[in-house]
C-alpha positions as CSV (number, residue, x, y, z in Angstrom):
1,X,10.2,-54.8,-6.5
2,X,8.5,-54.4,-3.1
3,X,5.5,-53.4,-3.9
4,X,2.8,-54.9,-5.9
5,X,1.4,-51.4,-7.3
6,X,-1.6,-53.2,-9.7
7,X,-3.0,-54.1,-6.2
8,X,-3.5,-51.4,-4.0
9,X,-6.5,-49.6,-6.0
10,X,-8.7,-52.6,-5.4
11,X,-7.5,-52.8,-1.7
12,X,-7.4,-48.8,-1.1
13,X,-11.2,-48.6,-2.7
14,X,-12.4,-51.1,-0.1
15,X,-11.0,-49.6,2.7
16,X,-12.0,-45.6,1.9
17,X,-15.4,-47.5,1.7
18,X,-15.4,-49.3,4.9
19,X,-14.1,-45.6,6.2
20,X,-16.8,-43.5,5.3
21,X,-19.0,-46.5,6.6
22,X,-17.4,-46.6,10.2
23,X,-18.5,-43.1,10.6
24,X,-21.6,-42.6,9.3
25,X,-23.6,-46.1,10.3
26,X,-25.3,-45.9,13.6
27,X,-27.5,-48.4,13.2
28,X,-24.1,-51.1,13.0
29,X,-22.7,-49.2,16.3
30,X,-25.0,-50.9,18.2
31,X,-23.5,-54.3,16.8
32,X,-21.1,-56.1,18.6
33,X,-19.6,-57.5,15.5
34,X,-16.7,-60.5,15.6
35,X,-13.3,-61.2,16.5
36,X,-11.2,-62.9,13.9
37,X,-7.8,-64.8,15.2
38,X,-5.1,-67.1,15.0
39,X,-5.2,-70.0,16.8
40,X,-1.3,-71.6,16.2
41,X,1.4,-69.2,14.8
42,X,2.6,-70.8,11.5
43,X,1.0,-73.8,11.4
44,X,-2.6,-72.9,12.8
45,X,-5.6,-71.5,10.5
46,X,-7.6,-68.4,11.2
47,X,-10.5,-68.3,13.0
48,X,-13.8,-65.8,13.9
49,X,-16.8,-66.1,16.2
50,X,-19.7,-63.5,16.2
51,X,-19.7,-61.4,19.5
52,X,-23.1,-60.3,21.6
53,X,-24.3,-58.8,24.3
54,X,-20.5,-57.5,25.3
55,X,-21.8,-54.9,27.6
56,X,-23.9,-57.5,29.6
57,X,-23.5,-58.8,33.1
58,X,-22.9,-62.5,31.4
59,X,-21.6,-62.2,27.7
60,X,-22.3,-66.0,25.9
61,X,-18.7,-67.5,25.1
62,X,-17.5,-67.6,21.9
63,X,-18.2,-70.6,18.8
64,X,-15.7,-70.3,16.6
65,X,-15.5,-71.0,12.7
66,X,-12.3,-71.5,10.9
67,X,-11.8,-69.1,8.3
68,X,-10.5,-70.9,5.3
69,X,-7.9,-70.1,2.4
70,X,-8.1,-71.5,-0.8
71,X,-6.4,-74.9,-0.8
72,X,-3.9,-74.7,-3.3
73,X,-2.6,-71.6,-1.9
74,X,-2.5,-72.7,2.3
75,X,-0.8,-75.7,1.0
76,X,2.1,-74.0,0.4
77,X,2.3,-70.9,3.3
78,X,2.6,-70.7,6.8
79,X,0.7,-67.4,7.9
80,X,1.3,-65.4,11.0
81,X,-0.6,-62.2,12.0
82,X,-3.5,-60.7,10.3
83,X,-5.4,-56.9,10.1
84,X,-9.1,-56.5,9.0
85,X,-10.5,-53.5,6.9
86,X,-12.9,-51.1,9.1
87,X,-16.3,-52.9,7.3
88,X,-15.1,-56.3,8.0
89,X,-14.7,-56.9,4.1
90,X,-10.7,-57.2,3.4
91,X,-8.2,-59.1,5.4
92,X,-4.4,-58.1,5.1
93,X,-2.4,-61.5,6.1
94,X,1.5,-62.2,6.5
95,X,2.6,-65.5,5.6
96,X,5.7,-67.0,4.2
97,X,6.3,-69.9,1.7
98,X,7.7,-73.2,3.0
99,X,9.9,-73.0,-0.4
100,X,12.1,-70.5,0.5
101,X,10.5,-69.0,4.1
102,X,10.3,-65.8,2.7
103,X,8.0,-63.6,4.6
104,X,5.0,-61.7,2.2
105,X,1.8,-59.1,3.0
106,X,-1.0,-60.5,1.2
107,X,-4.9,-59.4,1.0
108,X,-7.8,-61.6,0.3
109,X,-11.9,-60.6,0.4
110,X,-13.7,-61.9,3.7
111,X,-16.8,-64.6,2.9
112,X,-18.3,-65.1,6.4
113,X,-21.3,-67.0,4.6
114,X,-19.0,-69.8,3.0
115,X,-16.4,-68.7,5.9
116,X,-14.0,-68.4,3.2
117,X,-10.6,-65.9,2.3
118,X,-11.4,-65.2,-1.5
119,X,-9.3,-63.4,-4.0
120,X,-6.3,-64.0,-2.4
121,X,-3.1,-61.7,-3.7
122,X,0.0,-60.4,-2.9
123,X,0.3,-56.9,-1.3
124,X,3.7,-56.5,-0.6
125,X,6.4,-59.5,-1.9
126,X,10.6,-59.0,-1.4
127,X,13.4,-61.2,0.0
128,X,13.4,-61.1,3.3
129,X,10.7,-60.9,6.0
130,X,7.6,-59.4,5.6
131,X,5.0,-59.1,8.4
132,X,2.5,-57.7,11.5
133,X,0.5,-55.8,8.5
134,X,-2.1,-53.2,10.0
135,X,-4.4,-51.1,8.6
136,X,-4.9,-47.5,9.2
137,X,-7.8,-45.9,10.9
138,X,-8.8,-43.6,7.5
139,X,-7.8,-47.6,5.8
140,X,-5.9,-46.1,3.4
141,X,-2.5,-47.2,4.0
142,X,-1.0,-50.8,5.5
143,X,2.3,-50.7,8.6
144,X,4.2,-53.5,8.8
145,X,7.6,-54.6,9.7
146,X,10.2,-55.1,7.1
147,X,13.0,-57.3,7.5
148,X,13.4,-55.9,11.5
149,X,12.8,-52.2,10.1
150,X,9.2,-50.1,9.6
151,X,7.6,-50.1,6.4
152,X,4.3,-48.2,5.1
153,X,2.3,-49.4,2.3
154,X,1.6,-47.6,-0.2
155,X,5.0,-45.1,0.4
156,X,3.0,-41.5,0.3
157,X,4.7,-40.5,3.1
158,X,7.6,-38.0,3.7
159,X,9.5,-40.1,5.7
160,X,8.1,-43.7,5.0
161,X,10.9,-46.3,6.5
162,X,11.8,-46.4,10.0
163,X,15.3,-48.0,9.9
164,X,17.1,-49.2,12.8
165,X,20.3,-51.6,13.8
166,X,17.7,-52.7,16.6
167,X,14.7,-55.0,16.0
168,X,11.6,-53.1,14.8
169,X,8.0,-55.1,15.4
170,X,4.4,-54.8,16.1
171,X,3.5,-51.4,14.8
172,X,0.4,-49.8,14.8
173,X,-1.3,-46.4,13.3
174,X,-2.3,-43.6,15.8
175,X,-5.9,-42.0,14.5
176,X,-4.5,-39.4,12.6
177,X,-2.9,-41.2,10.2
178,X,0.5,-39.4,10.4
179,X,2.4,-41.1,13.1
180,X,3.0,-44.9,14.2
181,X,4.2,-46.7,17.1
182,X,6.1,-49.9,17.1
183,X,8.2,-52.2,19.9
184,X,11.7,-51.7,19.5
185,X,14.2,-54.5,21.0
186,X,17.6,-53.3,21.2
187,X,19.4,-56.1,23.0
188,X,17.7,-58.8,25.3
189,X,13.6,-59.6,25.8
190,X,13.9,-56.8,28.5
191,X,14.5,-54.2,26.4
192,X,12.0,-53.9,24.6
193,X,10.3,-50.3,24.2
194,X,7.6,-48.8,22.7
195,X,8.3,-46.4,20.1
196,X,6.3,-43.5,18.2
197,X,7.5,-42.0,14.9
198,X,6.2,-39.2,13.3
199,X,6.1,-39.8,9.6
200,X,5.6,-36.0,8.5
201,X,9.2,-35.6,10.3
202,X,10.5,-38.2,10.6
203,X,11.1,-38.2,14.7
204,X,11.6,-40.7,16.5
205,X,10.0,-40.5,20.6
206,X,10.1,-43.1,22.9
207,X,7.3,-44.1,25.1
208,X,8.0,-43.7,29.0
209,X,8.9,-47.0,30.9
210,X,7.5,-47.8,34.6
211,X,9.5,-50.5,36.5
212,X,12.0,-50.9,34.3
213,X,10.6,-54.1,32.6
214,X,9.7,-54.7,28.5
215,X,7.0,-53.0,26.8
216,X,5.5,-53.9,23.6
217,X,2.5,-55.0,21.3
218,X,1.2,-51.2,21.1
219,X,-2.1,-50.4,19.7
220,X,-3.6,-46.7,19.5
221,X,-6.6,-46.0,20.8
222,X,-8.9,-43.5,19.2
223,X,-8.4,-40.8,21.6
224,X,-4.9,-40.8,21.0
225,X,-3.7,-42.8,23.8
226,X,-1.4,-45.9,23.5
227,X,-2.6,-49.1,24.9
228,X,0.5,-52.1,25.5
229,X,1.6,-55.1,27.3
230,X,4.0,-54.3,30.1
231,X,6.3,-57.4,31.3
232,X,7.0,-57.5,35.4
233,X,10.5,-57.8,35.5
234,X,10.6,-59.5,38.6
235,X,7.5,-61.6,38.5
236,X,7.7,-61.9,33.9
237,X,3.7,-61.6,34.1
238,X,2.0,-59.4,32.0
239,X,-0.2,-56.3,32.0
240,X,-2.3,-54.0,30.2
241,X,-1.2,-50.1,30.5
242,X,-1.6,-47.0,28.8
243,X,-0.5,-43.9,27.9
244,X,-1.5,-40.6,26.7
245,X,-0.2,-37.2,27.1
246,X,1.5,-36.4,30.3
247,X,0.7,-39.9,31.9
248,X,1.2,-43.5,31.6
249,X,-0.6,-45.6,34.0
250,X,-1.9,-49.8,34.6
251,X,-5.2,-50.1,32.6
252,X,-5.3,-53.7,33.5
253,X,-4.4,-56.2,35.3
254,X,-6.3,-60.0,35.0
255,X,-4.1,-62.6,34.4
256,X,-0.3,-63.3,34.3
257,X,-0.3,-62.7,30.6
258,X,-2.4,-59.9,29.5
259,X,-0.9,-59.4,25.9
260,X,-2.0,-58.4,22.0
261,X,-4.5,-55.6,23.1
262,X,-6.5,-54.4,20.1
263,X,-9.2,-52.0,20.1
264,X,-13.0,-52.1,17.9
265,X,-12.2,-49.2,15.8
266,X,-16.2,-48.2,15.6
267,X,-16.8,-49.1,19.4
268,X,-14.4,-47.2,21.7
269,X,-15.9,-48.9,24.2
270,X,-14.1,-52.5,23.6
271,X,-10.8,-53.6,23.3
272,X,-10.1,-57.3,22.7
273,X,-6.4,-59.0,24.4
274,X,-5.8,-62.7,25.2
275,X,-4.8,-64.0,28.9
276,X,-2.7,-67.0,29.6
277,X,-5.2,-69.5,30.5
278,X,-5.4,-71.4,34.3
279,X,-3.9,-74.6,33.0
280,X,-1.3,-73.1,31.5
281,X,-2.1,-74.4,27.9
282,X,-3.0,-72.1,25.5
283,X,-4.1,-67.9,25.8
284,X,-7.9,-67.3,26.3
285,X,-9.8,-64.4,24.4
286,X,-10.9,-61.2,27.1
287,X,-12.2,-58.2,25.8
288,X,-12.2,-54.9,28.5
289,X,-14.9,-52.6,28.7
290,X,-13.7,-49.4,28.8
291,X,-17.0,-47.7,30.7
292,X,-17.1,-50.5,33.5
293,X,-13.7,-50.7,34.1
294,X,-13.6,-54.0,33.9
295,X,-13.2,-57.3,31.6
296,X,-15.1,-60.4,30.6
297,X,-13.2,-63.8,29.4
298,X,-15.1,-64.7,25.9
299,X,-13.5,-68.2,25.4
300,X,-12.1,-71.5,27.5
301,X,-9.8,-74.2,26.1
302,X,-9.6,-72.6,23.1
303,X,-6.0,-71.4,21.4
304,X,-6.5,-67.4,20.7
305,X,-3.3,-65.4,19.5
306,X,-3.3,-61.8,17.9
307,X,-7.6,-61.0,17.8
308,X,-8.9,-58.4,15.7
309,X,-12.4,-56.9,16.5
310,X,-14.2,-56.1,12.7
311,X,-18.1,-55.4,12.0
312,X,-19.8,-56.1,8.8
């Protein structure tokens, strides 16, 4: 069975919550929230820092805390990408046993006093590979890939499964609720594409390509627009671009690897990606202020893969 059914209730009541929240708080708008990440794929632990003064000439670096797992359980996973519920309560985690390497979707409650994952479960369990969970924006319903296909969580849609001979990955939800977009790789690194599927019909539209180099890691903005890394096909460094309807344009463009873009789902102003660092060593944490234009590097020396903006 795919799906662990006695689950979603708990999970689906925390996120309607953390819905209705998101839009009817001002007083947490003016927050600037945290950033929760990875900082090792597989072998690394999460971490999250509290973010301030974003919108300032000279934002304070981040300090971060590791977020732990209970002990009996990260003993026995590796974990990989990560999604947090619109009031920073719920994480949805992918991580697979070192038993048998299968891939699973777990959830587990947020402690930022003890900085602890509580209440861990499993969400979504199956042979095979099971991963890059994210939440909707109405946090009602879970995307992730599924063994190289598209999966939705729970299946209350028409058309739930993208399947594909091609490589499916990295999806996302647009704000509506009723479509997705994901990276499709049909052959080498450079063919990757962006994707978006319409899960009322089932329609499949591909996102236009400039230059002729890979696109991927997609995340929808609130406005409808996509936001993804473009790959150079010439020089393999990495942008920030974006596209909405009847246009697709650079957005960004600050280090040679702009990549994972991801957007604060109650500040449309803020959109955290990582940059490969100077030294060459590890990705640093940048988050781009939509109404300047411009972006502001939030960590140095430290390892940041896959951030997720959340408030409390």
């Amino acid at each position: 069975m795919r799906n662990s059914l006695s689950s979603f209730p708990f999970l689906a009541r925390v996120l309607l919550a953390a819905c209705a929240l998101s839009f009817s708080s001002t007083a947490l708008a003016q927050d600037d929230g945290y950033v929760l990440f990875l900082d090792e794929y597989l072998a690394g632990d999460y971490y999250y820092a509290r973010l301030s003064d974003l919108d300032g000439d000279n934002p304070p670096q981040i300090y971060p805390r590791k977020l732990r797992l209970p002990r009996k359980f990260r003993r026995n996973v590796e974990i990989g990408n990560a999604d947090v519920s619109a009031d920073g309560s719920t994480i949805v985690f992918a991580a697979r046993k070192t038993s048998d390497y299968n891939w699973d979707i777990y959830y587990g409650s947020i402690d930022l006093r003890r900085s602890r994952i509580r209440n861990v479960g499993l969400l979504v369990g199956a042979a095979g590979r099971d991963e890059d969970p994210r939440t909707s924006w109405q946090g009602t319903s879970i995307v992730y890939k599924c063994d190289g296909n598209i999966c939705i969580y729970p299946e209350i849609y028409p058309n739930p499964v993208v399947v594909s001979w091609c490589e499916l990955w990295a999806p996302s939800f647009a704000l509506s609720g009723y479509g997705v977009s994901f990276t499709k790789r049909c052959g080498d690194e450079d063919s990757d594409r962006i994707w978006h599927y319409d899960l009322l019909t089932g329609e499949e539209t591909p996102i236009p390509n400039e230059g002729d180099g890979a696109d991927r890691f997609a995340h929808y903005m609130d406005d409808g627009t996509l936001v993804y890394s473009h790959i150079d096909k010439d020089t393999g460094t990495s942008s920030l671009w974006v596209h909405g309807a009847g246009y697709t344009s650079l957005l960004h463009d600050r280090t040679r690897s702009d990549d994972d873009p991801y957007p604060d789902k109650r500040d449309r102003n803020h959109l955290a990606f990582i940059g490969w660092n100077d030294n060459g060593d590890n990705y640093d944490l940048y988050v781009y202020r939509r109404s300047r234009g411009d972006s502001v590097k939030l960590s140095d020396n430290i390892s940041v893969i896959a951030p997720v903006l959340f408030r409390r």
